[in-house]
C-alpha positions in Angstrom: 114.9 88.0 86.7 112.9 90.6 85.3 110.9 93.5 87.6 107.4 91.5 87.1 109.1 88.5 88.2 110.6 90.1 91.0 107.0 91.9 92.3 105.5 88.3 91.5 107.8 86.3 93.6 107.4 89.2 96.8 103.8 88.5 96.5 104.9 84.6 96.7 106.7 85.1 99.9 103.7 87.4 100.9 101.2 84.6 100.4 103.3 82.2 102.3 104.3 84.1 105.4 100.7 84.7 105.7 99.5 81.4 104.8 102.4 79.9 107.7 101.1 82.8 110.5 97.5 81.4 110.2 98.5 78.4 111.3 98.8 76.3 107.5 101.9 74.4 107.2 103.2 75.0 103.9 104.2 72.1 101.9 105.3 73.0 98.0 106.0 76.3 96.1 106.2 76.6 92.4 105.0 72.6 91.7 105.6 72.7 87.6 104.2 70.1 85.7 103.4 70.1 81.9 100.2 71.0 82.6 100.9 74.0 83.9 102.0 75.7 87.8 100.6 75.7 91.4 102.3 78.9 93.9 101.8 77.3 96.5 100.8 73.9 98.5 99.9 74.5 102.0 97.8 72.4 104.7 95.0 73.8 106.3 95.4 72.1 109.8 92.2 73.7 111.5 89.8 71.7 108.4 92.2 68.9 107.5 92.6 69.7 104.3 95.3 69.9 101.4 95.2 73.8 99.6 96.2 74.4 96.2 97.0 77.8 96.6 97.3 80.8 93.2 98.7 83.9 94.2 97.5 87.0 92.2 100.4 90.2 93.1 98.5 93.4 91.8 99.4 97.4 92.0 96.5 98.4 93.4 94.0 96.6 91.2 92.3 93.9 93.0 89.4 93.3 90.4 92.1 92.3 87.5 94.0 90.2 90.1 90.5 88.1 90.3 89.4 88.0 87.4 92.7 87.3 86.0 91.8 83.2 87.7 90.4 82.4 84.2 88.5 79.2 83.9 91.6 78.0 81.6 94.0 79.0 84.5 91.7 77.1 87.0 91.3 73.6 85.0 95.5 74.0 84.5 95.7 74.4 88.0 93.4 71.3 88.8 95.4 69.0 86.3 98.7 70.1 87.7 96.8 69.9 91.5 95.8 65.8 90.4 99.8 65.1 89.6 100.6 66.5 92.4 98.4 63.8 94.2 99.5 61.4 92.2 102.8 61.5 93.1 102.9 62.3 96.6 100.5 59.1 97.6 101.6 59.8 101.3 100.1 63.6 101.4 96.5 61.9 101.1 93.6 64.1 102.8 90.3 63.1 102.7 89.4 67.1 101.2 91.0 69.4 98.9 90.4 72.9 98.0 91.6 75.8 95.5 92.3 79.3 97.1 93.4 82.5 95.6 95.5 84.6 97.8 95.8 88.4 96.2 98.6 90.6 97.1 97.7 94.5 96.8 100.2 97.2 96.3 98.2 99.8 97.5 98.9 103.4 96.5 100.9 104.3 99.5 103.1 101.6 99.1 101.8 98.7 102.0 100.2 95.6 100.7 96.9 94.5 101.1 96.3 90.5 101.5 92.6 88.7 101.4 92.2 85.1 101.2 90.1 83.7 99.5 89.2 79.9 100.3 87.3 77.3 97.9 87.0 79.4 95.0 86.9 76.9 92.5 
């Protein structure tokens, strides 16, 4: 596994223990299908809902981390989101929602986290 995999998955883990101490319970990580990747599959139990979740890992560069949520990336992410449905018929919620979760290495070395609910 290469560095950038390596800084990619610690954002990963990142995302998730955050995601778990705000109360989600996390259901999936890395959900492949040929239409492309989702980081991670949480539940939102405070608004019922079922949260496709893209985690952007960034030194200290939020804007590119963002930005880097391309349209393209976002209707990948919805395809791969609709399998997911479709083949886990007993995780039906009546809502679903696309967040971005961006992991910042600031300068001094701690990490930043903001999430970012609905964003597409």
């Amino acid at each position: 596994m290469d560095i950038r995999a390596i800084f990619g998955r610690t954002g990963e883990d990142m995302a998730s223990s955050f995601l778990k101490s705000a109360g989600y319970k996390l259901l999936a990580r890395n959900v492949r299908f040929k239409s492309g990747e989702i980081d991670i599959v949480a539940f939102d139990k405070k608004n019922n809902t079922l949260c496709f979740v893209e985690v952007k890992t960034r030194d200290n560069d939020k804007l590119s981390a963002l930005e880097s949520v391309t349209s393209f990336k976002q209707s990948k992410i919805r395809r791969t989101a609709e399998w997911f449905i479709k083949r886990n018929p007993k995780l039906f919620y009546e809502t679903c929602r696309f967040d971005v979760i961006t992991v910042i290495k600031e300068p001094n070395g701690k990490y930043s986290i903001e999430h970012l609910k609905n964003c597409f």
